[in-house]
C-alpha positions as a Markdown table, in Angstrom:
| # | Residue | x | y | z |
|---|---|---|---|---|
| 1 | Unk | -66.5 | -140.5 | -34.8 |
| 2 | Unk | -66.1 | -137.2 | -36.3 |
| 3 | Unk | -64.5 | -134.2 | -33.7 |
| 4 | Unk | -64.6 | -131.8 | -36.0 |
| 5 | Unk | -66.3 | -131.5 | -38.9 |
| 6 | Unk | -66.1 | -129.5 | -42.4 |
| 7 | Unk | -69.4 | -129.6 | -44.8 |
| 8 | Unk | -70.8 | -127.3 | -46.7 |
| 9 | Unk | -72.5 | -125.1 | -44.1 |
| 10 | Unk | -69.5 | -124.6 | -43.0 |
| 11 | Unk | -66.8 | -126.0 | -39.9 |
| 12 | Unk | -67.9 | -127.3 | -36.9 |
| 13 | Unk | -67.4 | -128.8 | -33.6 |
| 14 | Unk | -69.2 | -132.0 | -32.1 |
| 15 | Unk | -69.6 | -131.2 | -28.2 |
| 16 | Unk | -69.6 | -135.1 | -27.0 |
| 17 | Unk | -71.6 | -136.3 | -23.4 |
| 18 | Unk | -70.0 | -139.1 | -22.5 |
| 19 | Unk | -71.5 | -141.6 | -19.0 |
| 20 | Unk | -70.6 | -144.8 | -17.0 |
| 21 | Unk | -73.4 | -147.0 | -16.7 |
| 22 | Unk | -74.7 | -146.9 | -13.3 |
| 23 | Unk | -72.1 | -143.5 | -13.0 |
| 24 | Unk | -73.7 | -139.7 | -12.3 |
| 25 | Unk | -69.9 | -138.6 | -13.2 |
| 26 | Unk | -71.0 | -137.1 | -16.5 |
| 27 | Unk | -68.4 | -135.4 | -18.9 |
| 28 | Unk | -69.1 | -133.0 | -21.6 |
| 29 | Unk | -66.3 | -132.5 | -24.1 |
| 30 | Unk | -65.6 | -129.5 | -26.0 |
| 31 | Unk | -63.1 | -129.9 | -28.8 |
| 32 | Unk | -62.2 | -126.1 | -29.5 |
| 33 | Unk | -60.0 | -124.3 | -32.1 |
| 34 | Unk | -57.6 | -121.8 | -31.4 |
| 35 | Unk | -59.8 | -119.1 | -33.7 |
| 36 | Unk | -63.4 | -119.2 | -34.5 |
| 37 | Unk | -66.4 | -116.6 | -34.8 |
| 38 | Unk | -67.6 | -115.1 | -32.3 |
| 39 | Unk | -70.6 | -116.9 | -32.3 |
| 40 | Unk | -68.6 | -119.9 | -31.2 |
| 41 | Unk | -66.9 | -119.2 | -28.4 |
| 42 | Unk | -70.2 | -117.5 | -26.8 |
| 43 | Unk | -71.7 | -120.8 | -27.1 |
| 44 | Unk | -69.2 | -122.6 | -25.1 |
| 45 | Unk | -69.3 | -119.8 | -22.9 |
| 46 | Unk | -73.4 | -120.6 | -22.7 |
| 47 | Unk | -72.8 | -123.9 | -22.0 |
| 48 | Unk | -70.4 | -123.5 | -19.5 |
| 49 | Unk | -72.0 | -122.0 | -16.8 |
| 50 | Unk | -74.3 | -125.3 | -17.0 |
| 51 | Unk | -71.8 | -127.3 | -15.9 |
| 52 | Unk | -70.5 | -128.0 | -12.1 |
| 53 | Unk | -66.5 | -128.1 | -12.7 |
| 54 | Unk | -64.1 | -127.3 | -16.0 |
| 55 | Unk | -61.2 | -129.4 | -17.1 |
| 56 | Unk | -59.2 | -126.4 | -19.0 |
| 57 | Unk | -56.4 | -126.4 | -21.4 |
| 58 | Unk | -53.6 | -123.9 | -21.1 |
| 59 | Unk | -50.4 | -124.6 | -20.7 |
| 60 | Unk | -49.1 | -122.4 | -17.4 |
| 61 | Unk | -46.8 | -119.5 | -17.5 |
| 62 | Unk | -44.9 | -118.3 | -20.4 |
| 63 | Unk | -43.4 | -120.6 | -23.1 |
| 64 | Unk | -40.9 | -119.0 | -26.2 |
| 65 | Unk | -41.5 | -122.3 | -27.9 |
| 66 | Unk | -45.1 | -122.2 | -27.2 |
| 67 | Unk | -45.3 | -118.3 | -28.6 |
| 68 | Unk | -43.8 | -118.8 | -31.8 |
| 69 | Unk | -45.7 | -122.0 | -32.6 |
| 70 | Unk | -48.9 | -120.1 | -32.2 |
| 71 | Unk | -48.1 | -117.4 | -34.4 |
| 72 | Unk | -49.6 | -119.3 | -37.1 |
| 73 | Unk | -53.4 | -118.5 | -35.2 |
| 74 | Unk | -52.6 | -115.4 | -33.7 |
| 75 | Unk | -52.0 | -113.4 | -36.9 |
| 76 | Unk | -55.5 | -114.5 | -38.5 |
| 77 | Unk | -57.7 | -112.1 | -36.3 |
| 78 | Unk | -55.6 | -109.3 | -36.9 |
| 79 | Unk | -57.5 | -109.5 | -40.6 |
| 80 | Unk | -60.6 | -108.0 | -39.5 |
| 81 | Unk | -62.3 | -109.1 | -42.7 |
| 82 | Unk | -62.4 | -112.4 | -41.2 |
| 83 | Unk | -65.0 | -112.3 | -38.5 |
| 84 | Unk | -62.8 | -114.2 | -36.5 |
| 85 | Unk | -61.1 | -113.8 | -33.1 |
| 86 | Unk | -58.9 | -116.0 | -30.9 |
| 87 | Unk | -60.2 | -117.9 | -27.8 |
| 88 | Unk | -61.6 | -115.2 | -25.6 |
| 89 | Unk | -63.5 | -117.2 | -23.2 |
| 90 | Unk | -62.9 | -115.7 | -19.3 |
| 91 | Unk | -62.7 | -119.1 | -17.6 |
| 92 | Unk | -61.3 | -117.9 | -14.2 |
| 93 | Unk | -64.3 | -115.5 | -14.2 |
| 94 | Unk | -67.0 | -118.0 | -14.6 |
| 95 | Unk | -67.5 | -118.4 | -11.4 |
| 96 | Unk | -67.2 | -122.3 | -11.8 |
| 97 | Unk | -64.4 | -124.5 | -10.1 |
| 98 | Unk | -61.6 | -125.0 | -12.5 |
| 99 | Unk | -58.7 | -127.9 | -13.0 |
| 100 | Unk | -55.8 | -127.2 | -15.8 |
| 101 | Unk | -53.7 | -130.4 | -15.9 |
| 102 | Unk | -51.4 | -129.2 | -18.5 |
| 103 | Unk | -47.9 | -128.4 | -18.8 |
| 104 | Unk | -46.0 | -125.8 | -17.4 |
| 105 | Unk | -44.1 | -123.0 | -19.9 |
| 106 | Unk | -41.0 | -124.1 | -18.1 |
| 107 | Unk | -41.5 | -127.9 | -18.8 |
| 108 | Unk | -42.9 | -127.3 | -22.3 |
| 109 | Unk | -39.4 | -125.6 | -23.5 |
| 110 | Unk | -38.1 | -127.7 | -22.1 |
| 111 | Unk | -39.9 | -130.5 | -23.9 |
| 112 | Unk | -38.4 | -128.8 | -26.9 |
| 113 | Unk | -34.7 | -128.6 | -26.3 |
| 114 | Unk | -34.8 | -132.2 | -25.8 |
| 115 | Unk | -36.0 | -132.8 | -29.6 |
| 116 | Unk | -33.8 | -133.2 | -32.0 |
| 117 | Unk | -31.8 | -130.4 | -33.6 |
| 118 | Unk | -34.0 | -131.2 | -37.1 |
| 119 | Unk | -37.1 | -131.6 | -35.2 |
| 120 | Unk | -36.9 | -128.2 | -33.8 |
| 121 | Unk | -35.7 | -126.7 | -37.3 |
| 122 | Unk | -38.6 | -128.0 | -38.9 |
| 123 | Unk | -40.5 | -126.7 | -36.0 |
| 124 | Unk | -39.6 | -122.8 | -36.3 |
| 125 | Unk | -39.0 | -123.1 | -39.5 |
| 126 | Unk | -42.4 | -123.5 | -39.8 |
| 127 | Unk | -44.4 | -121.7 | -37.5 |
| 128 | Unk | -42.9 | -118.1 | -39.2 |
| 129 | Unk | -43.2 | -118.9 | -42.8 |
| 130 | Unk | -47.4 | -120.6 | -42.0 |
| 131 | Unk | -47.8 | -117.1 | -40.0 |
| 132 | Unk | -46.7 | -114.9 | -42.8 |
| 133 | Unk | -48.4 | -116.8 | -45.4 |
| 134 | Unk | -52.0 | -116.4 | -43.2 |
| 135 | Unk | -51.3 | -112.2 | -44.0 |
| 136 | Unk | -50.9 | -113.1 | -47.5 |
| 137 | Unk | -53.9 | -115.9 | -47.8 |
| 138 | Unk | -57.6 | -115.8 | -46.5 |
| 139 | Unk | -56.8 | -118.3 | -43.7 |
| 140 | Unk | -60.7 | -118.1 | -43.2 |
| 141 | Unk | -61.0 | -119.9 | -46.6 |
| 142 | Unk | -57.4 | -121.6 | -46.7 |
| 143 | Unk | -57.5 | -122.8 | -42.9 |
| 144 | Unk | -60.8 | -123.1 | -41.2 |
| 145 | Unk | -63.2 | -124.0 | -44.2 |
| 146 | Unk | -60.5 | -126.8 | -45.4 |
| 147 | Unk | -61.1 | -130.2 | -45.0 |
| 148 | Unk | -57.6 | -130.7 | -43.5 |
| 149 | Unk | -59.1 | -129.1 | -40.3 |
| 150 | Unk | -61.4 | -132.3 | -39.9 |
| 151 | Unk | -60.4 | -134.4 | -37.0 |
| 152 | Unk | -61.7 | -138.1 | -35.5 |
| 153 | Unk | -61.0 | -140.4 | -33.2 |
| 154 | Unk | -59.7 | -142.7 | -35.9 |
| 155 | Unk | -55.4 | -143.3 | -36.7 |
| 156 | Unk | -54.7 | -141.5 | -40.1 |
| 157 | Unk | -52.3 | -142.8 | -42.5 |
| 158 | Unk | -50.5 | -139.1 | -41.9 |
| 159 | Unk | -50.0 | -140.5 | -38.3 |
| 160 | Unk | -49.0 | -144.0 | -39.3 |
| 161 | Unk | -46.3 | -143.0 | -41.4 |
| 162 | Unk | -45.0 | -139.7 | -40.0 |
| 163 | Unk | -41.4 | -139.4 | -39.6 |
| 164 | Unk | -39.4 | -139.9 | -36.6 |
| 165 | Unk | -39.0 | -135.8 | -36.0 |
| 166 | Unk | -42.6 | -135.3 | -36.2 |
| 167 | Unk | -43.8 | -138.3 | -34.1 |
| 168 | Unk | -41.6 | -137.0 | -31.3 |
| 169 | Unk | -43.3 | -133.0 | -31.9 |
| 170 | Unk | -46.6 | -134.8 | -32.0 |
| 171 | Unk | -45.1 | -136.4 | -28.4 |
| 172 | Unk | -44.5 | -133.4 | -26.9 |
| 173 | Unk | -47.4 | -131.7 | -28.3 |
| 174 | Unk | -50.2 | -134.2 | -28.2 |
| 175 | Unk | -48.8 | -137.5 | -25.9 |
| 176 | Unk | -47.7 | -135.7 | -23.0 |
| 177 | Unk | -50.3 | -133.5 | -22.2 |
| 178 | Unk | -53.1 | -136.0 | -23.5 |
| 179 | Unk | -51.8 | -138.1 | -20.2 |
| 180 | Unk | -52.1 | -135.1 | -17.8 |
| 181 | Unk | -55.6 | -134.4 | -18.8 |
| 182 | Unk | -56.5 | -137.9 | -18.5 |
| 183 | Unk | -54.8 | -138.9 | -15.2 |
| 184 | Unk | -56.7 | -135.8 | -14.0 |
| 185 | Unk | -60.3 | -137.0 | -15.1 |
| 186 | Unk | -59.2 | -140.6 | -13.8 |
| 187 | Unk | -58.9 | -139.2 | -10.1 |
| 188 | Unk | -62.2 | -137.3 | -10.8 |
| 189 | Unk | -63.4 | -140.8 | -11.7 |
| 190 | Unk | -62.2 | -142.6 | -8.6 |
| 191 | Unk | -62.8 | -139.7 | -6.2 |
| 192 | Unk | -66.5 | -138.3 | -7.2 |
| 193 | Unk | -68.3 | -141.2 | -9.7 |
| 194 | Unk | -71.0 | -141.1 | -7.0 |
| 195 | Unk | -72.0 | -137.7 | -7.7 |
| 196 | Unk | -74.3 | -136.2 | -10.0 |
| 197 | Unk | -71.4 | -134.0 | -12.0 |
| 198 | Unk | -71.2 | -132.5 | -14.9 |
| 199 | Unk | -67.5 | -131.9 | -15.7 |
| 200 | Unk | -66.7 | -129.7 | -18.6 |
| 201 | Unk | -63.4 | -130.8 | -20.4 |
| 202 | Unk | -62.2 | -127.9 | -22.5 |
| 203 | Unk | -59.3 | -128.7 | -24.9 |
| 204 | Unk | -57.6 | -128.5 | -28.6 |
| 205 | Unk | -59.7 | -130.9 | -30.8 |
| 206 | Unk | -56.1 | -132.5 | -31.7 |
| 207 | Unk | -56.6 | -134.0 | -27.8 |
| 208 | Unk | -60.1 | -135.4 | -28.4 |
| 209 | Unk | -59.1 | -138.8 | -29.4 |
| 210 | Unk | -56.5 | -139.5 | -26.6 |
| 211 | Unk | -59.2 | -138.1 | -24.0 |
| 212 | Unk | -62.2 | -140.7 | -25.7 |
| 213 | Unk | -59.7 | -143.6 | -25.6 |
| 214 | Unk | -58.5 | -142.6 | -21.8 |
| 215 | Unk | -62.2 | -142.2 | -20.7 |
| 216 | Unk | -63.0 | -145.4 | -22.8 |
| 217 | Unk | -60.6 | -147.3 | -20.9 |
| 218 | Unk | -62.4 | -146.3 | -17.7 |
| 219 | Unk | -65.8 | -147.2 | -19.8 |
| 220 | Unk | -66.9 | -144.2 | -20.5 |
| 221 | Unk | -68.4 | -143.8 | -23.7 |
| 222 | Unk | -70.5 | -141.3 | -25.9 |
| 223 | Unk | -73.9 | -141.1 | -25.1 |
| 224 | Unk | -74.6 | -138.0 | -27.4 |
| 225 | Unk | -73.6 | -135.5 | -29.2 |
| 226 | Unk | -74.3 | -132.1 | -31.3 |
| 227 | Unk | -72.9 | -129.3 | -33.3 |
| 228 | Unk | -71.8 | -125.8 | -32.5 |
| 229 | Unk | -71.0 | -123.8 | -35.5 |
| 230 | Unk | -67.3 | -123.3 | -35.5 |
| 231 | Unk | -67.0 | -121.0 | -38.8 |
| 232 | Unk | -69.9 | -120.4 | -41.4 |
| 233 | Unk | -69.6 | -120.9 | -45.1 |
């Protein structure tokens, strides 16, 4: 199933209902991207205040690990050519009721110093040289019109044969929090299936496939689906 798509009108995100037979527990997933047009994030915003609780990602507190791998994102809006901007939705001002099973800064840097020295070379090695290169690049173009933003909820052969240092980043990264949001929706499941809900789950498309296969193991599955214009081409 495709998360995230890139075609020739441009880049864009699949917002997913997925239902329990029998359930009135009904969860709308949002995969998001750290940058996007306007447009975008006023959608989700739309949609939103249509639903009854929000699952949100963010990990809590400040993180020095965290900051420096999100320079990469954080420099494109500063090109104002772009048309795009960061995540600016005001969840806590929604007025709706709001659940962020994620990491804490504190546990996330710590996460980090328990990678391997290599690991965490590669890591910032990284982030600064991708962040200078998105001054120097249209990261509009070179970023979110490229077909390496795709994502689905099927195993890549990147994934299959990634080293050791990245499969323990993509731990850290991906693994650990994919099991907090998921534990999360499972006691929504067990405590408030009854109910006619609609729980918005709000998190990095990168988390989309762990969620599905969580929710899949509780049988939830997709009942529908449709686009929201990420980035035009």
């Amino acid at each position: 199933m495709q998360i995230i798509e890139n075609s020739i009108v441009g880049t864009r995100s699949a917002v997913l209902r997925v239902r329990r037979r029998g359930s009135g527990l009904e969860f709308v997933i949002f995969p998001m991207l750290h940058v996007a047009m306007p447009s975008f994030y006023a959608e989700v915003t739309r949609r939103l205040r249509e639903c009854d609780l929000i699952v949100v990602e963010g990990v809590d507190g400040e993180s020095v690990a965290g900051s420096l791998l999100t320079m990469t994102y954080q420099v494109i809006p500063l090109d104002t050519d772009s048309g795009l901007v960061e995540d600016n939705i005001p969840y806590a001002d929604l007025g709706i009721p709001l659940i962020t099973p994620d990491l804490t800064g504190e546990e996330f840097d710590q996460g980090v110093q328990q990678l391997s020295l290599k690991t965490r070379v590669l890591m910032f090695g990284v982030a600064p040289i991708a962040a200078a290169a998105m001054n120097l690049f249209n990261a509009r173009e070179r970023l979110l019109l490229s077909r390496d933003i795709e994502v689905n909820d099927l195993p890549t052969a990147a994934e299959e044969l990634e080293s050791d240092e990245m499969g323990s980043f993509r731990g850290l990264l991906l693994g650990r929090r994919d099991e907090l949001v998921v534990a999360a929706l499972t006691d929504l499941v067990d405590e408030r299936s009854t109910e006619d809900l609609q729980v918005a789950v709000v998190y990095g498309a990168a988390h989309v496939p762990g969620i599905l296969t969580g929710l899949g193991k509780l049988d939830y599955r997709v009942v529908g689906a449709d686009w929201i214009t990420v980035v035009a081409a």
